[in-house]
C-alpha positions in Angstrom: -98.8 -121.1 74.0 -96.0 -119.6 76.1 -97.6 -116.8 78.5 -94.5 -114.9 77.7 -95.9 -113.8 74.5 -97.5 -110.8 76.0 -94.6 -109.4 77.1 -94.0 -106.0 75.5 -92.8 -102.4 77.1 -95.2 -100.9 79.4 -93.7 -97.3 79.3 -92.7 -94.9 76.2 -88.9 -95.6 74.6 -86.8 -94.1 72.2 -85.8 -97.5 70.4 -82.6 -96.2 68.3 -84.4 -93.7 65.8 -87.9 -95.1 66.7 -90.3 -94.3 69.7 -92.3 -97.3 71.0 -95.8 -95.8 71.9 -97.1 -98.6 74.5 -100.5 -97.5 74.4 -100.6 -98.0 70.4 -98.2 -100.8 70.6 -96.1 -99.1 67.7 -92.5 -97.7 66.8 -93.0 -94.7 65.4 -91.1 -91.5 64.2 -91.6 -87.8 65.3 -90.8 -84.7 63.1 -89.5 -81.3 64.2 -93.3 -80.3 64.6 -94.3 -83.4 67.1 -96.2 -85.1 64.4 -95.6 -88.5 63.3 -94.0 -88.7 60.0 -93.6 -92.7 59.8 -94.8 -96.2 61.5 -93.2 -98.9 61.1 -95.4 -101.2 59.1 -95.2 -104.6 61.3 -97.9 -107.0 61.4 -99.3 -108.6 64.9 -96.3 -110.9 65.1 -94.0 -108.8 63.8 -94.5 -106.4 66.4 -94.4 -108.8 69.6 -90.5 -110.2 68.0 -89.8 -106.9 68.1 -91.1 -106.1 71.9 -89.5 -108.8 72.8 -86.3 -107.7 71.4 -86.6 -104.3 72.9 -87.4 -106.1 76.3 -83.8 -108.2 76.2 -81.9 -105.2 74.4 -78.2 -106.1 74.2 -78.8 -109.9 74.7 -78.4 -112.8 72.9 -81.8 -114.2 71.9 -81.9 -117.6 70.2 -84.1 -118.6 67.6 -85.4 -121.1 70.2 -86.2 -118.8 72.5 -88.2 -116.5 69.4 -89.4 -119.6 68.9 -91.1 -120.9 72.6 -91.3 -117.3 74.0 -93.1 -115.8 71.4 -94.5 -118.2 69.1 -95.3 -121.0 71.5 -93.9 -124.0 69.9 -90.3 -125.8 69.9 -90.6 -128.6 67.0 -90.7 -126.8 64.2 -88.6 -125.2 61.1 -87.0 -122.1 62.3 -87.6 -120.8 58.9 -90.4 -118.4 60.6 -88.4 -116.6 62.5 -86.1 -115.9 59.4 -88.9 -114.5 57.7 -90.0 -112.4 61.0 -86.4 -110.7 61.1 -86.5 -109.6 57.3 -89.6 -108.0 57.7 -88.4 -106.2 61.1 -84.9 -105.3 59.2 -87.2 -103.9 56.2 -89.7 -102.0 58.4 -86.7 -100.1 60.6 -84.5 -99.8 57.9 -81.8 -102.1 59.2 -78.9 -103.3 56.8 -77.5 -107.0 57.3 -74.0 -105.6 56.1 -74.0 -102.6 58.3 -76.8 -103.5 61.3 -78.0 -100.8 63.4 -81.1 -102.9 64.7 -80.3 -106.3 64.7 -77.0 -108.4 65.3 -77.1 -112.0 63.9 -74.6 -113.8 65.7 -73.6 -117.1 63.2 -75.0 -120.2 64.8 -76.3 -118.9 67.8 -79.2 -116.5 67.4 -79.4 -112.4 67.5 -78.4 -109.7 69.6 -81.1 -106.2 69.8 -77.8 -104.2 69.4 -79.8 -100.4 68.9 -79.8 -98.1 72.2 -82.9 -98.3 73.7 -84.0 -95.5 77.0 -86.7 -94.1 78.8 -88.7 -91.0 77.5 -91.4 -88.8 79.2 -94.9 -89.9 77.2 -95.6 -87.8 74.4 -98.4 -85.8 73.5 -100.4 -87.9 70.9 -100.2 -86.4 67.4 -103.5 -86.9 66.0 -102.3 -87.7 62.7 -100.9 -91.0 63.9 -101.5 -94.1 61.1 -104.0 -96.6 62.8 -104.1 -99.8 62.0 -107.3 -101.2 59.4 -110.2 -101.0 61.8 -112.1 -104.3 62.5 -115.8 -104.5 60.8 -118.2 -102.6 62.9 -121.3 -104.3 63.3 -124.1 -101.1 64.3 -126.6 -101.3 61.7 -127.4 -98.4 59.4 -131.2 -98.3 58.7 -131.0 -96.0 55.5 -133.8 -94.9 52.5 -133.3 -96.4 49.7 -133.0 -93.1 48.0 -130.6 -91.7 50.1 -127.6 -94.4 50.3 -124.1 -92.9 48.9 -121.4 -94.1 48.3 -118.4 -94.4 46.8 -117.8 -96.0 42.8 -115.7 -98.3 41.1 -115.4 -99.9 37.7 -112.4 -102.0 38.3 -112.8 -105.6 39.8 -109.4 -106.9 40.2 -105.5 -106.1 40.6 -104.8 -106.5 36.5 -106.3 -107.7 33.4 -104.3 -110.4 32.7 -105.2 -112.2 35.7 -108.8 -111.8 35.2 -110.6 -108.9 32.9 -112.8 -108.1 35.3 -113.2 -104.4 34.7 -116.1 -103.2 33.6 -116.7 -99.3 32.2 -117.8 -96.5 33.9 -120.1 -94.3 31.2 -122.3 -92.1 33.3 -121.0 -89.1 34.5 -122.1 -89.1 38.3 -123.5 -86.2 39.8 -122.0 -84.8 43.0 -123.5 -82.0 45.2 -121.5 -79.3 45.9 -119.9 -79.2 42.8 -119.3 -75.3 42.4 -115.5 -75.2 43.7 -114.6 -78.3 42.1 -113.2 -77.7 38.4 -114.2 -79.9 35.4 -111.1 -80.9 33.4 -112.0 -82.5 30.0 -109.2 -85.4 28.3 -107.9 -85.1 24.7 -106.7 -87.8 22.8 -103.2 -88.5 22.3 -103.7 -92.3 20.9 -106.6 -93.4 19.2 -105.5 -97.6 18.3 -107.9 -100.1 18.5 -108.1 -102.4 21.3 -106.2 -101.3 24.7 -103.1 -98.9 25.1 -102.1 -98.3 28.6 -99.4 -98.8 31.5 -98.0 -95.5 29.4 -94.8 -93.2 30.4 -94.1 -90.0 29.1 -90.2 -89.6 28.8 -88.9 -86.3 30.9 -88.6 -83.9 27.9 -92.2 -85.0 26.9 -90.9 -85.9 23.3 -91.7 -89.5 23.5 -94.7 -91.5 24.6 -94.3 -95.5 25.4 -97.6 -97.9 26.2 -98.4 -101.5 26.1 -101.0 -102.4 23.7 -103.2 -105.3 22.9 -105.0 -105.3 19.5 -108.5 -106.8 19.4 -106.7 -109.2 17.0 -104.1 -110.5 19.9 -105.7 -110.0 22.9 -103.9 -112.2 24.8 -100.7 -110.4 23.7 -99.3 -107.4 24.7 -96.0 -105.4 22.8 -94.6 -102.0 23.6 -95.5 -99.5 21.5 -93.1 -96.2 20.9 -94.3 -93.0 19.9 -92.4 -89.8 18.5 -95.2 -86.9 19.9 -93.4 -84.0 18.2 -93.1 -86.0 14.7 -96.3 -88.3 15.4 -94.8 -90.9 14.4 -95.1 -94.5 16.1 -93.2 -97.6 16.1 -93.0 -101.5 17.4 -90.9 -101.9 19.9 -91.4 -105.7 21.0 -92.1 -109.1 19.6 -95.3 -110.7 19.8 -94.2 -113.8 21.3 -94.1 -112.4 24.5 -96.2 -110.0 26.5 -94.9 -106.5 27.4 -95.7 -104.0 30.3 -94.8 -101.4 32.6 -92.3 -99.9 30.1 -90.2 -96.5 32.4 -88.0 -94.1 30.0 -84.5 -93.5 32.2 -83.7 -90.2 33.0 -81.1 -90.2 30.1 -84.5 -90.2 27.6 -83.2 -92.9 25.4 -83.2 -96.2 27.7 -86.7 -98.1 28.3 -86.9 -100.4 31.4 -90.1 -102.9 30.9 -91.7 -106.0 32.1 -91.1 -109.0 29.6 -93.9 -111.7 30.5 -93.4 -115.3 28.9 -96.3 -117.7 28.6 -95.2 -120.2 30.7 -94.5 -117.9 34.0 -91.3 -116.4 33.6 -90.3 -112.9 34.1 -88.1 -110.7 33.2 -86.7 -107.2 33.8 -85.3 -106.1 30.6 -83.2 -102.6 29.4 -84.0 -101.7 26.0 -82.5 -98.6 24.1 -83.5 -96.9 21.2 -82.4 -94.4 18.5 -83.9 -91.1 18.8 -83.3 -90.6 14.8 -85.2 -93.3 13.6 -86.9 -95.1 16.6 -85.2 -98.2 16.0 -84.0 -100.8 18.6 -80.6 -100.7 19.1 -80.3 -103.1 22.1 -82.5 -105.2 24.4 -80.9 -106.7 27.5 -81.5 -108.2 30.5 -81.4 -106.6 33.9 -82.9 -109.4 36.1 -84.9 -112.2 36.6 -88.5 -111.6 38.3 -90.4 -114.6 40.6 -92.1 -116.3 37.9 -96.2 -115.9 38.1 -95.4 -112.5 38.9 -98.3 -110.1 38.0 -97.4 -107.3 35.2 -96.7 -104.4 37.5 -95.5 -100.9 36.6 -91.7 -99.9 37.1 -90.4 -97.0 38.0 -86.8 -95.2 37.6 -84.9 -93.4 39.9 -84.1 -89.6 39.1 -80.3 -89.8 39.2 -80.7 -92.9 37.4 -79.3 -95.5 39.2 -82.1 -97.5 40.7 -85.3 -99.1 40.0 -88.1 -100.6 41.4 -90.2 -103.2 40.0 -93.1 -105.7 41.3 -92.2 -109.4 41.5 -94.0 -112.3 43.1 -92.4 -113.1 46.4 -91.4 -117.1 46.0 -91.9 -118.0 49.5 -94.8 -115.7 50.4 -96.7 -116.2 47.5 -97.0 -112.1 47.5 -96.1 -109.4 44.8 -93.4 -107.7 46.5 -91.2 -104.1 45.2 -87.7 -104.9 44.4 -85.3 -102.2 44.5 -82.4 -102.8 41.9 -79.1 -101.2 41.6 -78.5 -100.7 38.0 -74.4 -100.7 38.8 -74.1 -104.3 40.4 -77.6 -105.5 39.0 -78.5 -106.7 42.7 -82.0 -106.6 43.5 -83.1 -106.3 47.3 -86.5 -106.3 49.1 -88.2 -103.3 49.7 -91.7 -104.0 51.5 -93.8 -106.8 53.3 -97.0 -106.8 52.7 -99.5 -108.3 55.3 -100.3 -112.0 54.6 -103.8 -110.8 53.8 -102.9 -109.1 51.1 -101.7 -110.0 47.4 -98.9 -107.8 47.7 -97.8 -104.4 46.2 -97.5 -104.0 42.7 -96.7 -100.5 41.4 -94.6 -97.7 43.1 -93.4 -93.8 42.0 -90.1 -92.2 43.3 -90.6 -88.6 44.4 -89.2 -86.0 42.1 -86.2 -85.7 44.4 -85.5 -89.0 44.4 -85.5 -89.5 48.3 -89.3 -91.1 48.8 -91.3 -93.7 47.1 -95.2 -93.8 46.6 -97.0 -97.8 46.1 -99.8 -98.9 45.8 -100.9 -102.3 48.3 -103.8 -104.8 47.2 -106.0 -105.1 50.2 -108.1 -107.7 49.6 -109.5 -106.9 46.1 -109.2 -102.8 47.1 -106.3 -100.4 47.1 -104.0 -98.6 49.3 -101.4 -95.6 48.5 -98.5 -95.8 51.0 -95.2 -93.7 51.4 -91.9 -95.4 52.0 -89.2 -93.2 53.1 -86.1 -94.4 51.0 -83.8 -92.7 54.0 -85.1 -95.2 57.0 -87.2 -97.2 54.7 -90.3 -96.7 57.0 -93.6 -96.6 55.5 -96.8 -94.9 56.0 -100.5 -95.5 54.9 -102.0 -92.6 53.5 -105.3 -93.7 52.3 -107.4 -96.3 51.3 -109.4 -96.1 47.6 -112.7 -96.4 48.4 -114.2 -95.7 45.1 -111.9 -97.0 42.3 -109.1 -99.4 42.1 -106.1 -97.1 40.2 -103.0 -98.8 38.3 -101.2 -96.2 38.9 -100.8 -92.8 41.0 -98.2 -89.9 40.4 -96.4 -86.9 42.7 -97.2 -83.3 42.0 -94.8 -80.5 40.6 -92.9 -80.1 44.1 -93.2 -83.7 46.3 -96.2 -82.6 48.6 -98.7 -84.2 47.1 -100.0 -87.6 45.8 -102.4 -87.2 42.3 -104.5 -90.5 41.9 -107.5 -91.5 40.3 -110.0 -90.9 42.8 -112.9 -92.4 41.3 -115.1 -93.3 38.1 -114.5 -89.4 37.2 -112.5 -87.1 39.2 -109.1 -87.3 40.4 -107.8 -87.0 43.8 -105.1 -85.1 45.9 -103.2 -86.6 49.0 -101.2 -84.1 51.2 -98.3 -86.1 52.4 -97.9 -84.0 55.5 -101.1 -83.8 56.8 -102.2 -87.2 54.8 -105.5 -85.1 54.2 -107.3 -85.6 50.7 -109.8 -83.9 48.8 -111.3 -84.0 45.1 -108.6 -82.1 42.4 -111.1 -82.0 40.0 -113.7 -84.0 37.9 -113.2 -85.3 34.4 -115.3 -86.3 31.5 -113.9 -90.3 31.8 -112.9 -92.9 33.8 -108.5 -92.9 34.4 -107.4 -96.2 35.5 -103.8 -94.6 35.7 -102.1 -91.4 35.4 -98.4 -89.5 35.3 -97.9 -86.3 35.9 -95.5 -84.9 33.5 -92.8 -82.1 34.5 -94.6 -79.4 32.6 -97.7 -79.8 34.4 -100.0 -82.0 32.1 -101.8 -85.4 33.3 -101.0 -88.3 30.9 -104.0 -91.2 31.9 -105.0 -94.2 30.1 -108.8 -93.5 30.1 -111.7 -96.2 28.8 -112.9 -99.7 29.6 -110.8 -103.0 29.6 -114.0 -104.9 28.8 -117.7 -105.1 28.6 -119.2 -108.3 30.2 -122.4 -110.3 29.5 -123.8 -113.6 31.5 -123.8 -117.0 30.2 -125.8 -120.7 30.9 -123.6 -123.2 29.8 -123.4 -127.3 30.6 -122.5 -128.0 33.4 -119.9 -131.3 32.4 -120.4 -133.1 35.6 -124.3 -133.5 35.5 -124.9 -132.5 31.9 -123.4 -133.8 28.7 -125.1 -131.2 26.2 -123.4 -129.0 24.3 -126.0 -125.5 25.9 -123.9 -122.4 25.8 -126.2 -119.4 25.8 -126.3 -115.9 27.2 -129.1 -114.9 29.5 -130.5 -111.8 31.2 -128.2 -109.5 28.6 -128.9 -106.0 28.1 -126.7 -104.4 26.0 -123.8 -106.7 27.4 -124.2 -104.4 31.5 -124.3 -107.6 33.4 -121.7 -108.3 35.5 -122.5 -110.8 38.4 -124.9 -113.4 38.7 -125.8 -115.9 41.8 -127.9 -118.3 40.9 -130.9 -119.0 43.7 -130.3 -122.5 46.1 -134.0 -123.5 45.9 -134.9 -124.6 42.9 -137.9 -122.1 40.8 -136.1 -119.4 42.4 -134.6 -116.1 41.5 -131.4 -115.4 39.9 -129.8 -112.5 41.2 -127.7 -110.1 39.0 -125.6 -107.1 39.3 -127.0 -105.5 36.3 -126.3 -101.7 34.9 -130.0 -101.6 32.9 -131.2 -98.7 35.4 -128.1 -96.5 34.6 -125.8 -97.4 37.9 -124.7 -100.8 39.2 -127.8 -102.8 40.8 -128.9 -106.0 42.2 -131.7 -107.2 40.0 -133.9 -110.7 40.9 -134.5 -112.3 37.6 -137.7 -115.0 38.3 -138.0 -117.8 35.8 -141.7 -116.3 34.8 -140.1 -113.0 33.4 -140.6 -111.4 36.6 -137.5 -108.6 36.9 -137.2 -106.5 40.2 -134.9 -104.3 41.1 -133.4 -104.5 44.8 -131.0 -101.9 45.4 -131.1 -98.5 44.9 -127.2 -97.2 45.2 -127.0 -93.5 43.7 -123.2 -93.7 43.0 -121.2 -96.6 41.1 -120.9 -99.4 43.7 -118.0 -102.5 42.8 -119.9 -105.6 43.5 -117.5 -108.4 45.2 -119.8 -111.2 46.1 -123.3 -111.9 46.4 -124.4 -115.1 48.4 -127.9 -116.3 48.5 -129.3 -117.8 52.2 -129.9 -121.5 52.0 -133.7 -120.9 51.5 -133.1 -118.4 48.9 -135.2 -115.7 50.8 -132.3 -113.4 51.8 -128.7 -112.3 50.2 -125.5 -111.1 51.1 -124.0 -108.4 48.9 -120.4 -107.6 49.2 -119.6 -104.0 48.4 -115.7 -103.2 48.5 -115.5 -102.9 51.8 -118.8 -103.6 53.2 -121.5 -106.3 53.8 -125.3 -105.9 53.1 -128.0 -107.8 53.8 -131.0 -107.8 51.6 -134.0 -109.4 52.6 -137.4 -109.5 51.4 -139.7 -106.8 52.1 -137.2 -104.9 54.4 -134.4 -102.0 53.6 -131.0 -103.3 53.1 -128.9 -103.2 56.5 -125.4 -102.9 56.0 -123.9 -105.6 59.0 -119.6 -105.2 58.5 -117.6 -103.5 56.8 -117.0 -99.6 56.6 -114.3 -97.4 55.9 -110.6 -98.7 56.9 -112.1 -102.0 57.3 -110.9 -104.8 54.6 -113.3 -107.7 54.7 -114.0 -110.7 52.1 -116.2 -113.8 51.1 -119.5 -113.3 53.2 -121.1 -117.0 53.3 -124.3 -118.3 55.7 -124.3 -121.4 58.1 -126.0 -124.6 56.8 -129.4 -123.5 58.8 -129.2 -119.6 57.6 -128.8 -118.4 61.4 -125.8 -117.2 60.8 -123.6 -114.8 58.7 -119.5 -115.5 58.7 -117.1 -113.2 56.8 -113.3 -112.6 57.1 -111.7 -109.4 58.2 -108.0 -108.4 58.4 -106.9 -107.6 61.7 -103.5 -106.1 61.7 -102.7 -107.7 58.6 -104.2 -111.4 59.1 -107.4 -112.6 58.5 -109.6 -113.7 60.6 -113.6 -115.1 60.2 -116.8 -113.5 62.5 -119.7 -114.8 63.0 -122.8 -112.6 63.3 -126.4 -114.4 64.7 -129.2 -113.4 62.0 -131.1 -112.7 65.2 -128.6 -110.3 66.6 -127.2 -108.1 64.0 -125.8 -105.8 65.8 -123.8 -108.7 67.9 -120.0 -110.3 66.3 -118.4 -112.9 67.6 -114.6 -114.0 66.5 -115.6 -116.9 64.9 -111.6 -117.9 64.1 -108.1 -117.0 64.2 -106.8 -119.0 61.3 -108.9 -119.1 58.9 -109.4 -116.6 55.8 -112.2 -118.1 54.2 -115.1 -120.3 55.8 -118.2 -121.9 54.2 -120.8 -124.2 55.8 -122.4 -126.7 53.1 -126.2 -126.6 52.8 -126.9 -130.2 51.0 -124.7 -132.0 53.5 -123.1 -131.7 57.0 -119.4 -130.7 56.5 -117.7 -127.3 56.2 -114.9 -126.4 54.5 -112.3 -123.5 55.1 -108.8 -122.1 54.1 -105.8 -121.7 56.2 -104.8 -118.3 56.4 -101.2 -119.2 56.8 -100.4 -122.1 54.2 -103.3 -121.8 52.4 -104.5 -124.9 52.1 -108.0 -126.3 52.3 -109.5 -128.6 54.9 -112.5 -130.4 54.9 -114.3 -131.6 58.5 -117.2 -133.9 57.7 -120.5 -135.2 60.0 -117.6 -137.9 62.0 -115.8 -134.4 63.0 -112.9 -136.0 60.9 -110.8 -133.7 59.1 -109.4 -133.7 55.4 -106.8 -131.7 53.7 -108.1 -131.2 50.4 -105.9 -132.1 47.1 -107.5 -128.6 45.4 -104.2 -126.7 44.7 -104.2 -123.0 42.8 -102.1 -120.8 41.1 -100.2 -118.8 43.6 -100.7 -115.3 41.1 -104.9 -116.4 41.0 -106.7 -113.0 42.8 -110.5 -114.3 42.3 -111.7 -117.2 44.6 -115.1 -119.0 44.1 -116.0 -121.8 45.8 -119.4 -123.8 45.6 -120.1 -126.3 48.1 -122.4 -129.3 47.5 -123.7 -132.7 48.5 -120.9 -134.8 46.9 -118.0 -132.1 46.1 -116.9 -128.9 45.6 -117.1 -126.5 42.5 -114.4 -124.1 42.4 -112.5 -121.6 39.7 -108.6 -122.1 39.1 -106.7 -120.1 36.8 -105.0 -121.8 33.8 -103.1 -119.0 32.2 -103.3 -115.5 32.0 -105.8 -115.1 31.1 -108.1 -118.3 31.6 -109.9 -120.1 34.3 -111.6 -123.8 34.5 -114.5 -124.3 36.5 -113.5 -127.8 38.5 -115.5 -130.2 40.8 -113.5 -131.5 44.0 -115.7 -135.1 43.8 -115.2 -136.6 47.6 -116.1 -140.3 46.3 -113.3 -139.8 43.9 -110.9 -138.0 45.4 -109.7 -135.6 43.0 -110.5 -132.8 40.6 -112.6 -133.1 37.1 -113.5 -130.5 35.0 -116.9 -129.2 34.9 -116.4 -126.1 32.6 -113.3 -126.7 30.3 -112.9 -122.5 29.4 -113.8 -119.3 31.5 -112.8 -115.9 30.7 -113.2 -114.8 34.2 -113.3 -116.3 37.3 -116.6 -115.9 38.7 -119.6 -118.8 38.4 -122.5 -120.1 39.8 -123.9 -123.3 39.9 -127.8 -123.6 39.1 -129.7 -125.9 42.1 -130.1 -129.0 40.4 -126.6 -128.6 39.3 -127.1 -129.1 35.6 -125.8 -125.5 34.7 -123.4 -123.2 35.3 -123.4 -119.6 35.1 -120.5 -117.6 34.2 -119.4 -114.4 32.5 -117.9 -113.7 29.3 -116.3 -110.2 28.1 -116.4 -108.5 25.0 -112.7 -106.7 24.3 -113.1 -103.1 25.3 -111.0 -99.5 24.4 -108.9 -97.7 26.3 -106.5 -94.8 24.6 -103.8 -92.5 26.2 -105.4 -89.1 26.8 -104.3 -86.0 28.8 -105.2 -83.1 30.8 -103.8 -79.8 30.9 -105.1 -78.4 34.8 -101.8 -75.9 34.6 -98.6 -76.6 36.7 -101.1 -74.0 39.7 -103.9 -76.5 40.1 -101.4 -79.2 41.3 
């Protein structure tokens, strides 16, 4: 590639609004104070179109010079630098119709048109939003009995995608507890099955929720509910799903989600009459990318805007549209990183003037603040110990309420971006509102309780075996089964109370491996090709258990987002992928070196070296396609295609093919076998609930997990408008 691609400002510059920091290689924003009240939220190559827009201010720059300058390359589609430019416009809150950033000249290119001058180097605030840390690699020799960490009890982004929440019963002990109230929930609805993605209308009269019925689980309608006259009615048909159902500010309007079966989306507007509940129109407002993810919606104060999640066609991302009720145009409001699935729930500030969203990070959350003035963002934290639907401001803007873990909710000063523990509860929220007068509305319970099962494996085995295994009282949640045939299973299993990593040996033999004192969410476990060691992937971090040793955690840590731990073919080696300013990225770490990390690839988001055979296979982190390089070196684009709204990725690797999970509707996955003599896909497990398997070493079985409906009701907390 070009050399000019390092070009970037070497000295501080007040960029229009923005300062560019050289030293973080950032535009940022300075309040009154001299603290840094927004970044710009630009990936890598974001960032360099936009040094080297600063750096030929006032000229015209064609998209073949973006193109060979900055990217490298001259033959290609200059459809990337389209996509660069709406995420810079986004991130400095530049308007096509009115630019104040960037000029596109028609047919020719763009002009840098904002002033751009010299300032004296600031003082550096310390409060200034750092990018996600790459995975440390220092080793952390740590007692068994004396690892903490945080908890979890959700697995994914939603259930309709894959159900792969499982409950949180035990009340978890913390120590210095004295300071820290303990707020207890009381019931508001009591329904079978699930109610959540709930709203509270402003004068806290009505109550609206989605809820599925153990009846229709795959279903979801709005439910409406009179809370002065307890009275409750049906708002929506059946023959669609409903979610993340908004009361306007007028009280009498709902704005929801309308999910068809076969992908499509919709935005709808439906009112009601207060007298006798009763639908008196259902419209539509807008059409949403189809596979988009049910998402929570939220309304503007002054009632003329809202913002909903919708699946970003070209991207492949949940994106938050901003729609203007009056001309019913919908417009962009974030970019996430490619290593992200996207952003998929967002709160406007009681004012009106900010919004708060929540970002996937690869299978974890984050909580950023978009200023609706600018449109900058900011990152103010990353969940470490729970994965919450949705989060809430408090009585006066300053503050961000979430739930904070399995039972406790949290507190995020907006100023400051410093958090502490609000209280504790008595359940597990997996979303909340705060209500004007004070009270916290949360949908509190369990989406579903999960149990392993052996089935046949169609490929190898034409017997009808379908049979659960190592159940205890349904707690089992993850299974790997061992490589070396008369090996052990291993099993995240809840039998000891918290989350653990059990071996199950085909004698009856059960031992328990890890000794976590606080809810851990289990990501992936991966077995060494001789079955003596295993990789366990926390949320964030990466263990390594190994036989007759403590467990040494080798990546990962807090701010870091990694994913899919795997071992070279020989077991010398550990690879996982990291995001590094918001692409991934695979490391290599030498078994014999653990405190040594190489960058093992810049292009790559997922990389697995086949045991049985000598080929490896890997995804592209930018189209996301899979390629296969086999013993002659030659390489093979794979014909393995999944749904662009699938979160959970599996993949097997074997002698002959591939075994991998793909996603068949909401809320059902196949378990397929890539065959290389063949060429194409066949189906080894017709029906999975969920989208995590394991195949047994003489490949006769697979191992996947079912889930038995669970409860969740609305409930609420009365803390009093001081404690917020």
């Amino acid at each position: 590639m070009s050399d000019v691609m390092a070009i970037k400002p070497d000295s501080p510059l007040q960029v229009g609004e923005w300062q560019y920091l050289p030293e973080q290689d950032k535009l940022v924003q300075f309040g009154p104070d001299g603290k840094v009240i927004a970044t710009a939220d630009l990936d890598n190559l974001s960032q360099k179109v936009a040094n080297y827009f600063i750096v030929h201010a006032g000229k015209l720059v064609t998209k073949d010079e973006l193109l060979l300058d900055v990217w490298g390359i001259r033959d290609v589609s200059d459809g990337r630098v389209t996509r660069v430019i709406r995420v810079l416009r986004v991130a400095l809150g530049d308007d096509t119709r009115e630019p104040r950033y960037i000029e596109t000249i028609p047919k020719r290119g763009y002009r840098f048109i904002a002033p751009v001058s010299a300032i004296s180097p600031p003082v550096q605030p310390n409060n200034i939003a750092q990018p996600l840390i790459p995975a440390t690699t220092d080793i952390k020799k740590t007692n068994r009995q004396s690892i903490v960490f945080g908890a979890s009890v959700m697995a994914l982004l939603v259930m309709l995608l894959s159900w792969l929440f499982w409950p949180a019963d035990e009340v978890v002990s913390e120590d210095n507890t004295s300071s820290i109230p303990m707020w207890r929930y009381k019931p508001v609805t009591a329904m079978d099955g699930l109610e959540f993605y709930h709203n509270v209308s402003p004068d806290e009269r009505y109550l609206v929720f989605s809820h599925a019925s153990p009846e229709a689980e795959n279903v979801t309608v709005l439910q409406l509910q009179d809370l002065h006259e307890h009275k409750r009615v049906q708002l929506t048909d059946p023959s669609y799903s409903s979610f993340g159902a908004v009361f306007s500010p007028a009280e009498n309007k709902i704005a929801y989600h309308r999910m068809y079966s076969g992908g499509g989306c919709h935005i709808r507007l439906l009112e009601f009459s207060p007298q006798d509940l009763s639908v008196v129109s259902d419209t539509l407002l807008v059409e949403c990318g189809k596979r988009t993810v049910s998402g929570r919606i939220t309304w503007s104060p002054d009632g003329r805007y809202l913002v909903y999640p919708s699946m970003d066609d070209g991207q492949k991302q949940m994106v938050l549209q901003l729609l203007a009720l009056d001309s019913r145009v919908p417009e962009q409001l974030t970019v996430p990183p490619s290593s992200s699935f996207g952003d998929f729930s967002a709160r406007f500030s009681r004012r009106g003037d900010k919004l708060v969203f929540l970002r996937d990070a690869a299978g974890s959350a984050q909580i950023w603040l978009m200023n609706l003035s600018n449109r900058s963002t900011q990152l103010l934290t990353q969940v470490q110990d729970t994965y919450p639907g949705n989060v809430d401001w408090n009585l006066d803007d300053t503050a961000i309420i979430y739930p904070s873990g399995p039972t406790s909710i949290g507190r995020i000063d907006i100023n400051t971006s410093s958090s502490g523990l609000l209280a504790y509860t008595d359940n597990y929220a997996n979303e909340i509102q705060v209500t004007k007068s004070g009270k916290i509305v949360a949908s509190v319970g369990s989406f579903s309780k999960m149990n392993i099962k052996k089935v046949a494996n169609r490929i190898h085995n034409s017997s009808d075996y379908n049979q659960p295994v190592f159940s205890s009282n349904r707690n089992e949640s993850f299974i790997e089964a061992s490589p070396v045939a008369g090996g052990p299973s291993a099993v995240v299993s809840r039998r000891s109370g918290l989350p653990q990593v059990w071996l199950f040996y085909e004698d009856g033999r059960q031992e328990q491996v890890t000794f976590f004192q606080k809810n851990e969410r289990f990501r992936n476990l991966s077995f060494s090709p001789d079955g003596t060691n295993l990789l366990v992937q926390l949320t964030n971090e990466i263990w390594l258990i190994r036989k007759e040793a403590e467990p040494l955690q080798v990546a990962g840590g807090q701010g870091t987002v990694v994913g899919v731990p795997s071992w070279s073919a020989n077991g010398e080696q550990i690879f996982y992928a990291e995001s590094n300013q918001g692409r991934w990225q695979v490391v290599a770490i030498p078994l014999n070196n653990l405190a040594s990390s190489t960058v093992f690839s810049t292009e790559k988001e997922l990389y697995l070296e086949c045991r049985e055979a000598e080929y490896v296979l890997w995804r592209d982190s930018n189209t996301k396609k899979f390629f296969v390089r086999h013993a002659d070196d030659s390489v093979e684009e794979l014909d393995i295609k999944l749904p662009d709204e699938q979160i959970m990725l599996k993949l097997e690797l074997r002698k002959q093919g591939i075994y991998y999970s793909s996603l068949t509707s909401e809320m059902e996955y196949q378990l397929k076998y890539y065959d290389f003599v063949k060429r194409q896909s066949d189906v080894a497990v017709p029906t999975m609930q969920l989208g995590r398997f394991s195949i047994s070493a003489d490949e006769r079985y697979a191992f996947i997990l079912e889930y038995e409906f669970g409860d969740i009701d609305i409930q609420e907390l009365e803390p009093g408008i001081d404690a917020l």
